[in-house]
N, C-alpha and C positions, 0 to 999 in steps of 0.2 A: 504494500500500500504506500504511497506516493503521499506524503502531509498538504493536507491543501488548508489546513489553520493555520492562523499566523497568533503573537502570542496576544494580543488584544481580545480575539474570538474566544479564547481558551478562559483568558479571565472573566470577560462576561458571562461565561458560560458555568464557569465555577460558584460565581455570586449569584446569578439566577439562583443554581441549585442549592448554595445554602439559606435562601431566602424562603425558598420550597421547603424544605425541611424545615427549618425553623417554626412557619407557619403549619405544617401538619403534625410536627409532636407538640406543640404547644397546643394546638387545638383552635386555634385563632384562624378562620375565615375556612381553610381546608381541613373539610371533615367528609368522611365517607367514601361513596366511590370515587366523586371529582381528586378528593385528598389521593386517593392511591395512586389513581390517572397520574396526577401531578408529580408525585413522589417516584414513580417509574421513568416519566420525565428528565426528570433530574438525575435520576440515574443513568439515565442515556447520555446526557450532558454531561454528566463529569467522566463517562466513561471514553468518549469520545472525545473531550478535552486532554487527557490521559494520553492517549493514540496519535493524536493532531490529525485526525481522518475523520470528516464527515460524508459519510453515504449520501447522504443527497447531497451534495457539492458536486458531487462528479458526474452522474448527468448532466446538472446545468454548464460544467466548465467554470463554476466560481472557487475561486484561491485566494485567499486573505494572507497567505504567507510573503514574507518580504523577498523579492526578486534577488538574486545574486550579477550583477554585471560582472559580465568577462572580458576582463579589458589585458 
């Protein structure tokens, strides 16, 4: 797998999911099945922040990773 995150996506992507969590063990706003939805979420997010590889990037051709010039 080819990283098409760069490190900006990755930290968004880590603070989403600890905002998610937060909010469903605390029991504030996320509860129930939306809460698990959510929470499963998040674990996609930080598992693919982890990897630097998002699966749907790569159909569309989107890279948020910084370019290397070869000069």
């Amino acid at each position: 797998m080819k990283k098409n995150m760069g490190s900006a996506d990755r930290i968004i992507r880590i603070v989403i999911a600890a905002v998610i969590a937060i909010l469903y063990f605390t029991n504030t706003l996320l509860t129930g099945t939306l809460g698990l939805v959510a929470l499963i979420l998040a674990g996609v997010f930080v598992l693919t922040s982890l990897v630097s590889f998002c699966p749907l990037y790569a159909p569309f051709g989107i890279n948020t990773c910084k370019t290397k010039n070869a000069a």
